[in-house]
C-alpha positions in Angstrom: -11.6 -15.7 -8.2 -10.3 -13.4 -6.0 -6.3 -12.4 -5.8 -4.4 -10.7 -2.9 -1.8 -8.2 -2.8 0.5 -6.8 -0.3 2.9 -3.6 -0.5 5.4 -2.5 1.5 7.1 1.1 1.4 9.7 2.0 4.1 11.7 5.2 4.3 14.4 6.4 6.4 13.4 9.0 8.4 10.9 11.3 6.6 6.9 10.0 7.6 5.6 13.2 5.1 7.6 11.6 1.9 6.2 8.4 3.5 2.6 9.7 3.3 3.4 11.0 0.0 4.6 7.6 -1.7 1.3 5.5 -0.1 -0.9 8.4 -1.8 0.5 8.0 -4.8 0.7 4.5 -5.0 -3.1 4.4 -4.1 -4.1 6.6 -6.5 -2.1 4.2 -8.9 -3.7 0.7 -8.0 -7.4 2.5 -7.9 -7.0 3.0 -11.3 -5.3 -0.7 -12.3 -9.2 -1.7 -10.6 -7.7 -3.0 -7.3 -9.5 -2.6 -4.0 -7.6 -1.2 -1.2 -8.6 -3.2 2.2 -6.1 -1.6 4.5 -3.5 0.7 4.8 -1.4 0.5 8.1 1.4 2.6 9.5 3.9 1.6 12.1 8.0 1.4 12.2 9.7 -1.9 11.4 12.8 -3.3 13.7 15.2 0.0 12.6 12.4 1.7 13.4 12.2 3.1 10.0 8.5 4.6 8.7 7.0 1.9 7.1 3.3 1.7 5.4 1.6 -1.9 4.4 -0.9 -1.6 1.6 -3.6 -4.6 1.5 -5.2 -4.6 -2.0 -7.8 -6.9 -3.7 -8.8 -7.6 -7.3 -11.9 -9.2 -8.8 -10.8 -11.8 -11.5 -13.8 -13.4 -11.9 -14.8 -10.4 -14.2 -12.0 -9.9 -16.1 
């Protein structure tokens, strides 16, 4: 069985602190064994910096 994940991060203004907070969180969920799909950058309707993280986990061999 596979499981599905979505996260958001949205910042005010900065796009490097941005950056920073997607690398980090990346680095986080590669270790918690989740697979990361996509990763997409855009600005939402404030047009703030915001980042969508698509991840995926494997239950089936948990």
């Amino acid at each position: 069985m596979e499981t599905f994940k979505i996260i958001k991060h949205s910042t005010m203004w900065s796009t490097s602190s941005l950056s920073q907070k997607v690398e980090e969180t990346l680095n986080q969920v590669r270790t918690e064994g989740w697979e990361v799909i996509t990763v997409s950058f855009g600005v939402n309707l404030w047009f703030m910096p915001t980042a969508y993280i698509t991840l995926k986990k494997d239950l089936s061999f948990v």
